[in-house]
N, C-alpha and C positions, 0 to 999 in steps of 0.2 A: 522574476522568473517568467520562461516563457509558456505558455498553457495548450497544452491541445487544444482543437477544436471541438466544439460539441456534436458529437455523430444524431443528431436529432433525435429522432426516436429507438437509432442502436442496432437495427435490425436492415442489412442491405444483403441483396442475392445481385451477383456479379453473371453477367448474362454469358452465356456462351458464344462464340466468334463459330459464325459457322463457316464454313470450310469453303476453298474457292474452290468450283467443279473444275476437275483436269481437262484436258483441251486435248481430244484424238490428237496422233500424230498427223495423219497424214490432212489435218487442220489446220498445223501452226503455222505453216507459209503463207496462206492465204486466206484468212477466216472471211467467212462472209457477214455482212452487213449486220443482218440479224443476229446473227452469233457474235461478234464485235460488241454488241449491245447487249446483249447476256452477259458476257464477261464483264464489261469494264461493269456492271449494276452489283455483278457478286462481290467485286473488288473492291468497290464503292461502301458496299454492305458492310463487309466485313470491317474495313478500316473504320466504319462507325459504329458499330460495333465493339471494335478494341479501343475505340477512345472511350466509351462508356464505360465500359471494363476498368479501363482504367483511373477513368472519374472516380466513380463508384468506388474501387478498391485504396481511393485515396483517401474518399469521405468518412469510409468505414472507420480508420484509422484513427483513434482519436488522441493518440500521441505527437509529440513535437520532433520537430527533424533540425538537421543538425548534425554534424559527428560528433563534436566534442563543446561541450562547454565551461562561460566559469561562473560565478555566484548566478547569475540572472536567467540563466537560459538552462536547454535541456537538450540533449540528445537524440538521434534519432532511431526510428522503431523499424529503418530499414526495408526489409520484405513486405511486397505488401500484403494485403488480409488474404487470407484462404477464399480460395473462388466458394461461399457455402453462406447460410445464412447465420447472422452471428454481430458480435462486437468487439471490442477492445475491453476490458475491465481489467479491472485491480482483483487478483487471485490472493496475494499476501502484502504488505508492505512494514517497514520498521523504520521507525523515524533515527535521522545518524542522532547520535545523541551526545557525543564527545569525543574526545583523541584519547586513545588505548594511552593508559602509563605507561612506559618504558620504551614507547615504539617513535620516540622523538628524532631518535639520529638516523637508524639502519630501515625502519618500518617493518615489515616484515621479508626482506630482502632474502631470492632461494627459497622460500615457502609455498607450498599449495595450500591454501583456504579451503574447503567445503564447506558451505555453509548449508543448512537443510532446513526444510521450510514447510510449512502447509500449503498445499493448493486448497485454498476456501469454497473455489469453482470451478468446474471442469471446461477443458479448452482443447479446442485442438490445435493450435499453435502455442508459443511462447515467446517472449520477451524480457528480458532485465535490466532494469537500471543500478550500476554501482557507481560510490558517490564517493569524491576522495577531499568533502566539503570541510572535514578538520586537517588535511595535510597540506604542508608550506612549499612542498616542491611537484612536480608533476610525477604521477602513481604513472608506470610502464607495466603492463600486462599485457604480455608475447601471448598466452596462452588461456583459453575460458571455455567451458562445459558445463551444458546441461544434461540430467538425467534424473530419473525417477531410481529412487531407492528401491535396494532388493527387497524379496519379501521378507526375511529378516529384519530387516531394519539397518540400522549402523548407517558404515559412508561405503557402503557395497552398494553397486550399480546392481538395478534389472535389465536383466539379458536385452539387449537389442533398441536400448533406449537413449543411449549415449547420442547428446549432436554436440560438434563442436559448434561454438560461438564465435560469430565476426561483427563487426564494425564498419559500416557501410563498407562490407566487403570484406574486410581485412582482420588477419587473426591476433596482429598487434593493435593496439589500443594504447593511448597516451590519453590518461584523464587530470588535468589543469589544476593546478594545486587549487581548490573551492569550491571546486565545477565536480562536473556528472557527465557521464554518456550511457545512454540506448543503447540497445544491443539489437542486430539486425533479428526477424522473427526468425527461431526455428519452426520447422513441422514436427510434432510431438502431440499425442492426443494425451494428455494429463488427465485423469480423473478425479474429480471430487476429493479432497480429504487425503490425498495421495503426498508422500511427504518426495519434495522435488531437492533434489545435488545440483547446487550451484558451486562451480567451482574456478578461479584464478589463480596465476602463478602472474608472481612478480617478481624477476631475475636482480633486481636493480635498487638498492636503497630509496627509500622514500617514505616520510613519516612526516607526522603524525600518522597512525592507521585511522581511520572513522569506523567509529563501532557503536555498537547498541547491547550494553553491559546486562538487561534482565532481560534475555532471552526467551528463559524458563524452557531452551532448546537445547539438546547437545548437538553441538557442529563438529569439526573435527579441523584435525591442521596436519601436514606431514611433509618432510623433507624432501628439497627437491621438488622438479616437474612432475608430479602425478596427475595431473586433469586429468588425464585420461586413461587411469587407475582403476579398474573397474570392479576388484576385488576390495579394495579400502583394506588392504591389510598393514599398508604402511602410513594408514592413519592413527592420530591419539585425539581421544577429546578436548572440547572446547565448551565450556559455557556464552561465550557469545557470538554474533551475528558480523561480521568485519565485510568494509566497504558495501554489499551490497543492502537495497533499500527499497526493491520492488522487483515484484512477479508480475507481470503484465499476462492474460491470458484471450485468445480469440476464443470466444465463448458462443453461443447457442441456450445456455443455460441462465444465463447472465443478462441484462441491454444496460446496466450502470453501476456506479458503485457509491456505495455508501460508506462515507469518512468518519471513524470515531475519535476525537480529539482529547489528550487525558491524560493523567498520570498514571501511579506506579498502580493505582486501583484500573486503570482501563489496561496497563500495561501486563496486569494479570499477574504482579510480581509475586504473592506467594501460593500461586497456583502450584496444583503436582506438576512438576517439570515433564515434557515429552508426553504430556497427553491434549494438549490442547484443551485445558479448560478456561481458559480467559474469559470472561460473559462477551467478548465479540463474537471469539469460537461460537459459542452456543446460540448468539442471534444469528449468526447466518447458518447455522444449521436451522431455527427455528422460522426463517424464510424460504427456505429451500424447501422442507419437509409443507410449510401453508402452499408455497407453488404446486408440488407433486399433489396436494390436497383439491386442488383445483380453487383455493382461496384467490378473491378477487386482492393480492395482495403484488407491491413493485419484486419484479424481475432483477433485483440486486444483488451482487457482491459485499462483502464488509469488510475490508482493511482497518489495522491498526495502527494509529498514530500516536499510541501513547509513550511516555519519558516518565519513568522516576523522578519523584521530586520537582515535579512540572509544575510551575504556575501561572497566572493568568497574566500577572505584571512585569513578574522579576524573573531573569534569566542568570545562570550562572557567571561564575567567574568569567573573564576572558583570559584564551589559551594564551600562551607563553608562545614569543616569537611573531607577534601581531596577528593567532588566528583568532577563528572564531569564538565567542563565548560558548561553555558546554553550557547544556541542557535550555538552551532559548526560551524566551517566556512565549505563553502561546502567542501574546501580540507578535512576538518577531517571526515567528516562524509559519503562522495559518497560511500564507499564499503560499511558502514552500510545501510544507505538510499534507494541505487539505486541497486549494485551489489548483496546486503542482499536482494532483494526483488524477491518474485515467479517468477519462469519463465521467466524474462525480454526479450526483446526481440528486443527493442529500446529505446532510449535515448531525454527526451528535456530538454535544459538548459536553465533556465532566470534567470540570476544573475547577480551583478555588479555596480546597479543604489546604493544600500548602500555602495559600497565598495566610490563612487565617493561622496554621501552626508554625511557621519556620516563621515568619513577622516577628522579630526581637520586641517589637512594639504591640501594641497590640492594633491590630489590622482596622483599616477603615473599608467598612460593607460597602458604599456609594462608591470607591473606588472600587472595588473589584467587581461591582456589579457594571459600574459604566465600562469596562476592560471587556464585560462579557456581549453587553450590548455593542460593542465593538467590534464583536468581531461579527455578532450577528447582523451588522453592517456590510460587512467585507462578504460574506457568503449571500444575502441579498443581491447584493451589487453585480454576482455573478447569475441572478436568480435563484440561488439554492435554499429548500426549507430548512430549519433547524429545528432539531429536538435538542434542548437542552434538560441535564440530571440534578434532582436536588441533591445537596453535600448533606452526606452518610453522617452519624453520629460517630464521635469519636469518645463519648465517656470510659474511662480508665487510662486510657493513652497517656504516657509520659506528657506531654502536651497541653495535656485539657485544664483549665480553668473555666470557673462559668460567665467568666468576661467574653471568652473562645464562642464558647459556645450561646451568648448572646449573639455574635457576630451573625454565628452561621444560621440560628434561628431568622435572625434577620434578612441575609439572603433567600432562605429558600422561602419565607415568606412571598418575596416578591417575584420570585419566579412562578410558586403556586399561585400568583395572584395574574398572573400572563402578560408580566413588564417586561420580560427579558426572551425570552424565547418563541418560538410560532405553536412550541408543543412541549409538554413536559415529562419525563420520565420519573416518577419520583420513589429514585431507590431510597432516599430516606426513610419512608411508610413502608417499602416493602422489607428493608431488612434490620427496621429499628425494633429493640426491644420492645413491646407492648407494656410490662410493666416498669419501665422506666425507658423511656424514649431518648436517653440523650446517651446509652450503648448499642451498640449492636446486640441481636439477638444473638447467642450464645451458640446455636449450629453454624450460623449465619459469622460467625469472629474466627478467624483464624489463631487467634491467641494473643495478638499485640492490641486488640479494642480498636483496630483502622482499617487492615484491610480483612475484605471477605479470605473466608475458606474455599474452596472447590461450590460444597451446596450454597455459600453463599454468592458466588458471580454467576450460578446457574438462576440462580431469585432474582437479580439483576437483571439479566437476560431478558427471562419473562415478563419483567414490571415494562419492559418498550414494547408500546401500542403500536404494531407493526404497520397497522392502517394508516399511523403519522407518517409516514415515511413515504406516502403519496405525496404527490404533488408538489408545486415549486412553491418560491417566496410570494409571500400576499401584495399584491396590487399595492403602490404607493400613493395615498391619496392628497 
C-alpha cells in the first residue's frame, strides 16, 4: 500500500498571494522605467508567493494521490487543504472486514448506501475513502454525497449541508475490484461528535460488496439514486457499514491520529448500538476534553481498526472466486489498517485473546507474542510508539479452560514485564474481578464473561495513560 506523507509537525498556514497593483490607464502604453520595475517585482512576488501556496497546501496533505487504485496503492484526496491553519487526520475509520453474503453476483446493483458515521474531530473540510477490497469486478459509482445528519437523527440531511462528491474532478468513480479511491476534499465545517451521511449509488452489478458487519451503527439503504435525498424518507435501515472505510477531516483541532488495532472488544461489538460507546469513543473524548483542560497532552484523533474475531496470526477463510481472505490476521493487514491510515502518529494494540480461544489446539504464547512484537517492528520502522493492552480475563466463557488461561497469564506477564510493547495499557487489572481475577468484574461483563458492557469499555478507556501516547518509537541502539 502506498502511504501518505508525514505533514511533520501538522500544523501549516497557506500565506496569502497578495494582489498585483492595477496599472492607470492612461499608463499601459508606455510605463516608465521606474514603474516597469514596480510591476514586474509585484508580479514576481506574487508568483512566489502562489508557488509557496501551493507547496505548503501540498505538504499539508497527508494523504496519497492517485485516482483510482488496486491492492497496493491509495487514492487521491484531490482539493487541496483549506487556506487556515490545520491538518489532515482520520475523523472515523472501519476496517473492510469481508464480502456481504448474498451480494456475490448483482452487489448492490440500483441501490443508494448511506452510511453514517461519527466525526471523532471537528474539520473544516472533508474527504472519504471507499474500498471495494472484497469485490472481483470493478464497483461503478455515477454518484456520491456528503452531509451532516438532521438534527433528528436518521438518514435526514441538515439543511444546507449536502456536497456532492467527485474523483479528481469527476462525479463517476470506477473503483478496481481490490483497490480504494480518495475522494476529492469537500468544504464542510463538521463538528465534533456530529454524525456525518456518506452516501453512493451504484447503477451497475458488482460484488462482492466490502462491508464491516459490527457496526453497532444504523446506516440505511434505499432504492434507486437518492444521494441526494435529503429527507431520508425512502430510506430503511442497515446494521452495517458497506464499501466505505474512512472519514478524513482538515482539522484545527486535531495534528495526528492515533490508530487502535483490535477485535470485536476494540470493535465495541456489544456496545449500546447508536451511541458511540466503544472505549475508542471515549479515549478520544477523554483527549479532547485533557486538550480543552489545557493538559500538556498530543493533539490527536482516534480511529478504529478493529474486526470481530481478529487475530494476531490467523486470518479467515479466503473469499470464493479468488478474493481475499475475510477478517485478515492483524500480521496481514497492519500496513493496510494502521500504516494506510492519515497521518498516524501512534499506535494501540489489543490482540491475542482469539488467537488463545478459537486455537482448536491449545495456543502457543511465544507465538503470539513474537506476531505482536511483529508488528511493533513494522510501526517502529515507520517511527510510531506503541501502546500495547494486556488480554482481559475470560473466566466463565464457553472457551475457557485453565490451560487458556495459563496462556494468557503468560502473555500479559511479558507485556507487564516491557518485552513487547514501548507502553502498556493494562485492561486486565482495570477490569478483572478482584476476587477472582481470571473474570471480569461483574458491572464491568456484558453477560457472555469476554466482552465489556457500556461501564466496562468506558474503564478501558480510562486505564490508557494518555501521556503514552507522546512521542515516537525509541532510538535503536
Amino acid at each position: 500500500m502506498t502511504h501518505g506523507h508525514d505533514a511533520g509537525a501538522g500544523a501549516t498556514r497557506v500565506p496569502p498571494v497578495p494582489p498585483v497593483p492595477p496599472i492607470p490607464p492612461t499608463q499601459r502604453s508606455e510605463p516608465r522605467p521606474g514603474r516597469q520595475r514596480a510591476l514586474l517585482a509585484a508580479v514576481l512576488a506574487a508568483v512566489v508567493a502562489l508557488s509557496v501556496a501551493i507547496y505548503v497546501g501540498v505538504a499539508a496533505d497527508d494523504g496519497t494521490r492517485g485516482r483510482a487504485s488496486g491492492p497496493a496503492g491509495q487514492a487521491p484526496p484531490g482539493a487541496a487543504a483549506p487556506a487556515s491553519t490545520g491538518a489532515w487526520v482520520g475523523a472515523w475509520s472501519a476496517s473492510p472486514a469481508a464480502a456481504e453474503p448474498g451480494t456475490a453476483a448483482k452487489g448492490l446493483a440500483g441501490r443508494s448506501v448511506r452510511n453514517v458515521v461519527r466525526a471523532g474531530v471537528g474539520g473544516t473540510s472533508a474527504r472519504v475513502t471507499l474500498s471495494n477490497l472484497y469485490g472481483t469486478t470493478p464497483l461503478t459509482l455515477t454518484h456520491a454525497t456528503l452531509a451532516l445528519a438532521g438534527p433528528g437523527g436518521g438518514a435526514a440531511v441538515a439543511d444546507g449541508t449536502l456536497r456532492r462528491l467527485t474523483f479528481s474532478g469527476e462525479a463517476r468513480v470506477v473503483v478496481p475490484a481490490g483497490g480504494q479511491v480518495m475522494s476529492d476534499a469537500v468544504r464542510l465545517r463538521v463538528p465534533y461528535g456530529s454524525d456525518v451521511l456518506v452516501t453512493t449509488y451504484s447503477p451497475s452489478p458488482s460484488g462482492p460488496v466490502t462491508y464491516h458487519p459490527h457496526a453497532r451503527q444504523t446506516s440505511y439503504l434505499a432504492t434507486g439514486d437518492r444521494t441526494e435525498d435529503t429527507t431520508g424518507t425512502g430510506y430503511t435501515p442497515t446494521p452495517y457499514w458497506r464499501y466505505l472505510s474512512a472519514l478524513d477531516l482538515f482539522s484545527n483541532e486535531a495534528e495526528g491520529t492515533v490508530v487502535v488495532l483490535g477485535d470485536s472488544i476494540t470493535d465495541g461489538a456489544t456496545s449500546t448500538p447508536d451511541t458511540n460507546r466503544r472505549w475508542t469513543d471515549v479515549l478520544a473524548a477523554r483527549l479532547r476534553t485533557a486538550v480543552e483542560q489545557g493538559r500538556d497532552v498530543p493533539r490527536y484523533s482516534v480511529v478504529n481498526q478493529g474486526i470481530s474475531g481478529n487475530r494476531v496470526l490467523t486470518g479467515g477463510q479466503a473469499g470464493g472466486r479468488g478474493g481475499p481472505a475475510d477478517n485478515p490476521s492483524g500480521l496481514d493487514r497492519f500496513d493496510r489498517d494502521v500504516l494506510g491510515r492519515t497521518n498516524v502518529r501512534a499506535v494501540v494494540i489489543d490482540l491475542g485473546v482469539n488467537d488463545i480461544l478459537r486455537n482448536p489446539a491449545l495456543a502457543d504464547p511465544d507465538a503470539i507474542l513474537d506476531g505482536l512484537r511483529a508488528l511493533v517492528a513494522r510501526a517502529h520502522a515507520r517511527g510510531l510508539k506503541v501502546t500495547g493492552a494486556t488480554l482481559m480475563p475470560f473466566g466463565g466463557h464457553r472457551g475457557y479452560s485453565d490451560a487458556r488461561e495459563a496462556v494468557r497469564q503468560r502473555i500479559n506477564a511479558e507485556i507487564r514485564a516491557g518485552q513487547v510493547f514501548d507502553a502498556v495499557a493494562d485492561f486486565d487489572k482495570a477490569l478483572r474481578d478482584p476476587y477472582d481475577p481470571r473474570r471480569l468484574r461483574a458491572d464491568y461483563d456484558c453477560g457472555d464473561h469476554l466482552h465489556p458492557s457500556d461501564q466496562g469499555y468506558a474503564r478501558m478507556a480510562k486505564a490508557v495513560d494518555l501521556d503514552d501516547l507522546k512521542g515516537a518509537a525509541p532510538a535503536q541502539l
